[in-house]
C-alpha positions as CSV (number, residue, x, y, z in Angstrom):
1,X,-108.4,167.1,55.1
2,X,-104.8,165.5,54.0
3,X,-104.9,162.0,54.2
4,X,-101.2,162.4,55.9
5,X,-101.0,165.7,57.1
6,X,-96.9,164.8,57.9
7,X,-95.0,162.7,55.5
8,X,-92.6,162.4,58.4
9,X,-94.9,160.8,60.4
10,X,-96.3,158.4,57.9
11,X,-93.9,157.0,56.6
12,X,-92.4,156.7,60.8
13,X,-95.5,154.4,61.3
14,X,-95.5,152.4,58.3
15,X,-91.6,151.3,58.5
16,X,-92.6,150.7,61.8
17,X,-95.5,148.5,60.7
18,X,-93.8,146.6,57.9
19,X,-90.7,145.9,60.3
20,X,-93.0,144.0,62.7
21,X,-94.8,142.5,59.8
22,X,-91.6,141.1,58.4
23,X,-90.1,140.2,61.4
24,X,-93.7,137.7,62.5
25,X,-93.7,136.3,59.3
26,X,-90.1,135.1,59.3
27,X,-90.6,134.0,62.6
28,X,-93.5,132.1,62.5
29,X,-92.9,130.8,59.2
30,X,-89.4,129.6,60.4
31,X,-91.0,128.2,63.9
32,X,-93.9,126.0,62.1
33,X,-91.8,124.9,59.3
34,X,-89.7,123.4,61.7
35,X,-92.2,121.4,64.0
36,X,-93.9,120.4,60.8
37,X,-90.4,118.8,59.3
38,X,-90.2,117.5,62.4
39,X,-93.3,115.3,61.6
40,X,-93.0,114.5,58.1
41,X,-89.4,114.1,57.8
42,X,-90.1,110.3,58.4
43,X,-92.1,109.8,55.5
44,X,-90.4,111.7,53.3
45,X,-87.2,109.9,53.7
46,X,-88.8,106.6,54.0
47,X,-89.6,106.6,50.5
48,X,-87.4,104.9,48.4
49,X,-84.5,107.0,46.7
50,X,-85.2,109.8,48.6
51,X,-82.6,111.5,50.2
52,X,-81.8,115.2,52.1
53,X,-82.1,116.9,48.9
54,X,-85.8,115.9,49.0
55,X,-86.3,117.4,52.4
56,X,-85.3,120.7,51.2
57,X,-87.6,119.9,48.6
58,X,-90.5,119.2,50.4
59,X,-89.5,122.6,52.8
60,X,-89.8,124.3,49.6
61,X,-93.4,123.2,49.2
62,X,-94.2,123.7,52.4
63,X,-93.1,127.0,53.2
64,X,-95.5,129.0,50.7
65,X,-98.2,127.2,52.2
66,X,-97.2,128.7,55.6
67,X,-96.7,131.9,54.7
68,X,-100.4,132.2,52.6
69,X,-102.2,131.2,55.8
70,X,-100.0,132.9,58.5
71,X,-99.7,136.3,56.9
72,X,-102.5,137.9,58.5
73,X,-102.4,136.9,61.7
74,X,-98.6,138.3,61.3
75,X,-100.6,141.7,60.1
76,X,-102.9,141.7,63.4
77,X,-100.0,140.5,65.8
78,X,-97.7,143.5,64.0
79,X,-100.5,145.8,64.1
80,X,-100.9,145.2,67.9
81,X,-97.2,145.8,68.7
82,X,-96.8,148.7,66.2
83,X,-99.7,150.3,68.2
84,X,-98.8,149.7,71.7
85,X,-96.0,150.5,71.5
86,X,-96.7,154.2,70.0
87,X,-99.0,154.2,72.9
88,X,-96.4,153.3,75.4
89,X,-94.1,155.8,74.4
90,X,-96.6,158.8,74.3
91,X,-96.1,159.1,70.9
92,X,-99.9,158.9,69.6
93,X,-100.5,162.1,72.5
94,X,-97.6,163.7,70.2
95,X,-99.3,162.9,67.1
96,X,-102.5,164.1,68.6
97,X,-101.4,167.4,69.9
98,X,-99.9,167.8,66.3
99,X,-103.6,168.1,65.2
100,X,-104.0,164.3,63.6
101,X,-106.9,162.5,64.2
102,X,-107.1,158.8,64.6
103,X,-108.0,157.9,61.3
104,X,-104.5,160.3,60.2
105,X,-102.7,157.8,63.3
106,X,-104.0,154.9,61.4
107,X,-103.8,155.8,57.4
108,X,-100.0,154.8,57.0
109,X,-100.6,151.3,58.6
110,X,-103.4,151.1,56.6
111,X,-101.9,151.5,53.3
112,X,-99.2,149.7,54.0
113,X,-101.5,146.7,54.6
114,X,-102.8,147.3,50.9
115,X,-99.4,146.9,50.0
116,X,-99.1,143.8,52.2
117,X,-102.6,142.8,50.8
118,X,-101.5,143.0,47.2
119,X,-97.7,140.9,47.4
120,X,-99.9,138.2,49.6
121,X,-102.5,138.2,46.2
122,X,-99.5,138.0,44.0
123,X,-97.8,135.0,46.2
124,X,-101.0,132.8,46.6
125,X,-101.8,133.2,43.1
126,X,-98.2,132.8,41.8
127,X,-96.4,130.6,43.8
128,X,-99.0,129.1,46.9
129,X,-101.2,127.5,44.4
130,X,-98.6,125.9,41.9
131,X,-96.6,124.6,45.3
132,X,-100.0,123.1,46.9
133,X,-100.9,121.0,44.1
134,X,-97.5,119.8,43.5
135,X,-97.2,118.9,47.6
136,X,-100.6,117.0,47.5
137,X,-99.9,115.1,44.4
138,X,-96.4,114.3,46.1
139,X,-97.7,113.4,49.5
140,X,-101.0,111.4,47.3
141,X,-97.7,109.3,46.0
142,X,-96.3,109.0,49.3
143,X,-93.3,110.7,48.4
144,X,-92.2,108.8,45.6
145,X,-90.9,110.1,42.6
146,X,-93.3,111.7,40.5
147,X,-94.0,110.2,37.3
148,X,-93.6,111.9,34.3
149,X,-96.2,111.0,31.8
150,X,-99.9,112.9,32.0
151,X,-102.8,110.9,34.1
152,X,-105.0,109.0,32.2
153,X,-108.8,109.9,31.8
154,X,-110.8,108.7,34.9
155,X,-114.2,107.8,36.1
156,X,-116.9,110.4,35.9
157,X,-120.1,110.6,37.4
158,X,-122.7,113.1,35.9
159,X,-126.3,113.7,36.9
160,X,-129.1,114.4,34.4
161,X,-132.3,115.5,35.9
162,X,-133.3,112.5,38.3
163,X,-130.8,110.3,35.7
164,X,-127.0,109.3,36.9
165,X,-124.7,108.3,34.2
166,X,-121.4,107.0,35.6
167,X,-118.7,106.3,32.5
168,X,-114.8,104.3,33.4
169,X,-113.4,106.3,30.7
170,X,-113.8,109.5,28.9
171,X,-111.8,110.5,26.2
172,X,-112.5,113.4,23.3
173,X,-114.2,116.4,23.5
174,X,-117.7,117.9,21.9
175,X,-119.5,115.6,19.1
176,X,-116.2,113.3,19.2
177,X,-116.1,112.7,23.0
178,X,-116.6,108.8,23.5
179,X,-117.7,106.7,27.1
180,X,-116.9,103.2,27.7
181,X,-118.3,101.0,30.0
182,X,-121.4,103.4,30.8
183,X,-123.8,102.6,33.7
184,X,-127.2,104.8,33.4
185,X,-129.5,104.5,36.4
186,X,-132.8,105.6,34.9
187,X,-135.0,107.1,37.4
188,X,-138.7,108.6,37.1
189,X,-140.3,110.0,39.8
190,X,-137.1,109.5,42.4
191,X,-137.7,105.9,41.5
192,X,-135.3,103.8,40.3
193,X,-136.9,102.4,37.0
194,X,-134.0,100.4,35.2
195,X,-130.2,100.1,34.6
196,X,-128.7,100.4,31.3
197,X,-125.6,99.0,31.0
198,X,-123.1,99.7,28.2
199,X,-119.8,98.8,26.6
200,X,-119.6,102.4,24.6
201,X,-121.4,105.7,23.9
202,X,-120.9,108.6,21.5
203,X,-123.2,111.8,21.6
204,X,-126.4,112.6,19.5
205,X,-128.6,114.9,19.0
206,X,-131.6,114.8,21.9
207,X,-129.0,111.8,24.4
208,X,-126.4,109.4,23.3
209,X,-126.1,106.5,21.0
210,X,-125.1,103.4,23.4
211,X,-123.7,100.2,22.0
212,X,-124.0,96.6,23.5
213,X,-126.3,97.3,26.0
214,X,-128.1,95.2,28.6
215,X,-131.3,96.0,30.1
216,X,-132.2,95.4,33.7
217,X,-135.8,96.2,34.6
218,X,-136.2,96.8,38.1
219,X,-139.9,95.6,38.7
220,X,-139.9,92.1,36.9
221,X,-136.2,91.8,37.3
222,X,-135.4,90.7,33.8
223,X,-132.4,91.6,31.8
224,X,-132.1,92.3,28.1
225,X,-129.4,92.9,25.6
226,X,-129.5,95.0,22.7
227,X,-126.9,95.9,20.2
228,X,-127.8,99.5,19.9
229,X,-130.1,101.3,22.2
230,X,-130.7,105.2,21.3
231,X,-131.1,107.0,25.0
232,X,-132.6,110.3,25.3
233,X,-131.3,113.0,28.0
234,X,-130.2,116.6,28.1
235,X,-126.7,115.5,29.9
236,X,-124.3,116.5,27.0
237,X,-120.3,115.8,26.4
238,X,-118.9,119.0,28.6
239,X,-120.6,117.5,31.3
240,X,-118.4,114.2,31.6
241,X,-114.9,116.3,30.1
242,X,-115.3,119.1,32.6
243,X,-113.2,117.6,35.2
244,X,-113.7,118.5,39.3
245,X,-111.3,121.0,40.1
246,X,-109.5,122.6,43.1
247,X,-109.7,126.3,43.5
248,X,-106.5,126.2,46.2
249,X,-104.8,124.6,42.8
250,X,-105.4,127.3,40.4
251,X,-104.8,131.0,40.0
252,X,-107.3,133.4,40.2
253,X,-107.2,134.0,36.2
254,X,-107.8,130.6,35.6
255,X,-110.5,129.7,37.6
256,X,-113.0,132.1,36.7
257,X,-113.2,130.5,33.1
258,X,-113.2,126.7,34.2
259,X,-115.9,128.1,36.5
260,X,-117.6,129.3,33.4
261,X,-117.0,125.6,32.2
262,X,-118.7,124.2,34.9
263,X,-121.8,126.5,34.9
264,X,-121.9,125.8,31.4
265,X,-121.6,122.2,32.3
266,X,-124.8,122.3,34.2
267,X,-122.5,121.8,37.3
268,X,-122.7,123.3,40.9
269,X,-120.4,126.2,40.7
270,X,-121.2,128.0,44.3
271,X,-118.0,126.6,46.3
272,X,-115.7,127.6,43.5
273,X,-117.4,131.2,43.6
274,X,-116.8,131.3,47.4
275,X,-113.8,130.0,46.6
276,X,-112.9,132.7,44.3
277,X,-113.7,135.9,46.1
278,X,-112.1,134.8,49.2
279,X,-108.8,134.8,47.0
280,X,-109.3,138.4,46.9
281,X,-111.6,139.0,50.0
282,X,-108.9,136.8,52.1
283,X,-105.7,139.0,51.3
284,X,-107.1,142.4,51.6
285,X,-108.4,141.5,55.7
286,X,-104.9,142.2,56.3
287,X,-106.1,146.4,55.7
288,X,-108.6,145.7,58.1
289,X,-106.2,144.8,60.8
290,X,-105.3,148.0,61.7
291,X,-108.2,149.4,62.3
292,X,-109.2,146.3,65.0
293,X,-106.3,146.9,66.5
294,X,-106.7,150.6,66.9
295,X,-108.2,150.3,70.4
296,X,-104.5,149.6,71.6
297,X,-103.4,152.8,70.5
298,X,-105.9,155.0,72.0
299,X,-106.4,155.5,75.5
300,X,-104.0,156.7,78.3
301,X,-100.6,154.0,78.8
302,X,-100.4,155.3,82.4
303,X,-104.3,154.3,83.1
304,X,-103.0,150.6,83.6
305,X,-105.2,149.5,80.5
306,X,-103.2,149.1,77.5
307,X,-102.6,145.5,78.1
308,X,-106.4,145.5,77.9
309,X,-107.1,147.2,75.1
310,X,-104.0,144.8,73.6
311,X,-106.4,142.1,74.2
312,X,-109.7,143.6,72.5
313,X,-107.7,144.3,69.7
314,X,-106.5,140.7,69.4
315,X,-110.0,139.3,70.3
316,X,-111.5,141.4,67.4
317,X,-108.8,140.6,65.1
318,X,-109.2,136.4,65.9
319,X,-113.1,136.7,65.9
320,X,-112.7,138.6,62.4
321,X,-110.8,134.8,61.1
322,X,-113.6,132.7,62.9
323,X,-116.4,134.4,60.9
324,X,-114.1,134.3,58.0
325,X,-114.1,130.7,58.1
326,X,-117.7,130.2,59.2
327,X,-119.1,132.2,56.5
328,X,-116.9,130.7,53.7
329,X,-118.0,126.9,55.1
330,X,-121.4,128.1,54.7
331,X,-121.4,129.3,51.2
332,X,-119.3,125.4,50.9
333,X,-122.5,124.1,52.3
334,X,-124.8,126.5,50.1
335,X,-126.4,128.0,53.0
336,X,-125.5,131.7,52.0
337,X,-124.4,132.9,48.4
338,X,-121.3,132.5,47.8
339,X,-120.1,136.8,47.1
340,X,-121.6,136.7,50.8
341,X,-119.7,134.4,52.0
342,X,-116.4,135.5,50.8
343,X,-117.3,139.4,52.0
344,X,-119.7,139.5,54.6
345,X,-117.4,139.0,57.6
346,X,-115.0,141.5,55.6
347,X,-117.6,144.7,55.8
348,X,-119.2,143.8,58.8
349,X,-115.6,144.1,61.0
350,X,-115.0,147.3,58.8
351,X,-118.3,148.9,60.3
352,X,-117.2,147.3,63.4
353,X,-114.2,148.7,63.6
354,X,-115.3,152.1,62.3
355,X,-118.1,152.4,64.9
356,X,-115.8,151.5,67.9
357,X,-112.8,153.9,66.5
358,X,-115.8,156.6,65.9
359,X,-117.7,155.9,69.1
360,X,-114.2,156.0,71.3
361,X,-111.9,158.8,69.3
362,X,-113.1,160.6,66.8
């Protein structure tokens, strides 16, 4: 009933395992950071002032990015390997006639991969997300220098019922947030009814307080002006100062609250949920690779088959990341809710995986 009935063997398995793992992710991360330089080189240097220092800069950047998505598939490939080649060498028919059973064959690597799971957590939160939005803000300036001073206040469109406001500047917060130059399209009944136009807006109670406003009425066409109009609406101040937001910018611990923000907001909030769970859904797949790749330590090496199983193992492990991404665009698109879409594909290749290590071993 031990979860490793031999320490020896465990921790045998697991080096084993995190060797490969190592090894992949070097290499791939070394291979692809090397073709993309290849390609961006140019428009780094081309911008003016830039010089080698700013290549090593934007390698930097780049890097973390390569290692957050490649890091399971370096978990599946290193699974793969680490299993064959206990196959090859007999070793899982020594393990076997020790008394282990294939879940014992397969605990190690699959606590490693926690521990693999967790650093990749750590690194996207930490590091991945800090170095993306600095990269795209760099490569949005087309690899100029940065500027130091904070972005100014843009444009914001909010919706209010069948109502869009759209306001050029926002500035302040709560009862002293202020609009200028506000457009209000007043619909009724999905019918556009009139514009409001408006050089200013503060908040009151039941809409907002507009100032120098023209009227355009839709049916007769005529435009009017008033000095003051008061306009009634539920759309309140968080909804123009709660900003859109990128969840591949921002750590885990921050998003959930600006998430909170947005529902509060009376904002769509289902892609940043999807977008939240996968943070933690995406990193612990890499514990599921080992048990996909089990079917390439089972079975006789002499049978002539192991290059075979090698390639169900990889073909479960690949369709795993293509259901991964399927179900995560769905929740984007709202089709599914978003705690499915970040974990569906995740417990259905468990009970996959379970069922064919059950069905074929145990």
């Amino acid at each position: 009933m031990a979860i490793f009935p031999s320490r020896t063997i465990a921790w045998y398995t697991a080096r084993m395992f995190l060797v490969r793992v190592a090894a992949f992710i070097i290499g791939l991360t070394v291979i692809l950071q090397a073709l993309d330089l290849l390609s961006e080189s140019g428009k780094v240097l081309a911008a003016p002032g830039n010089t080698e220092a700013d290549l090593w800069l934007y390698v930097s950047l780049r890097a973390p990015q390569i290692i957050q998505l490649f890091l399971p598939f370096s978990v599946l490939l290193a699974t793969l390997v680490t299993l064959a080649t206990l196959n090859q060498n007999s070793e899982v028919v020594i393990f076997k006639a020790a008394g282990m059973s294939a879940h014992h064959i397969l605990a190690p690597l699959m606590v490693a991969a926690l521990g693999v799971a967790a650093a990749n957590f750590v690194w996207n939160e930490r590091i991945g997300t800090r170095a993306s939005a600095t990269l795209r803000a760099w490569q949005d300036n087309e690899f100029r220098k940065l500027p130091v001073a904070a972005a100014k206040p843009g444009q914001s469109w909010v919706r209010g019922g069948d109502d869009l406001f759209h306001a050029e500047q926002v500035v302040g917060s709560g009862d002293a947030t202020r609009l200028t130059n506000v457009t209000i399209y007043d619909r009724r009944d999905n019918r556009l009814v009139q514009v409001v136009m408006a050089a200013n807006a503060v908040p009151i109670s039941g809409g907002w307080r507009l100032g120098d406003v023209r009227l355009f009425d839709v049916d007769s066409g005529g435009l009017e002006t008033r000095p003051q109009l008061d306009f009634a609406t539920d759309v309140v101040p968080r909804q123009f100062t709660t900003v859109k937001i990128n969840p591949n910018f921002i750590a885990l611990w921050d998003l959930w609250p600006q998430i909170g923000e947005q529902r509060a907001a009376g904002k769509p909030t289902d892609v940043l949920e999807a977008a939240a769970w996968h943070k933690i859904s995406g990193p612990l797949s890499a514990v599921l690779m080992p048990l996909l790749g089990a079917v390439a330590a089972f079975g006789l090496a002499r049978s002539g088959k192991l290059f075979v199983r090698a390639v169900v193992g990889m073909a479960l492990g690949f369709a795993f990341f293509v259901a991964d991404n399927f179900m995560l665009a769905m929740g984007n698109f709202g089709t599914v809710p978003p705690i499915m879409a970040a974990w569906a594909p995740f417990m259905l290749f468990l009970l996959i995986g379970e069922a064919v290590l059950i069905r074929t071993e145990e």
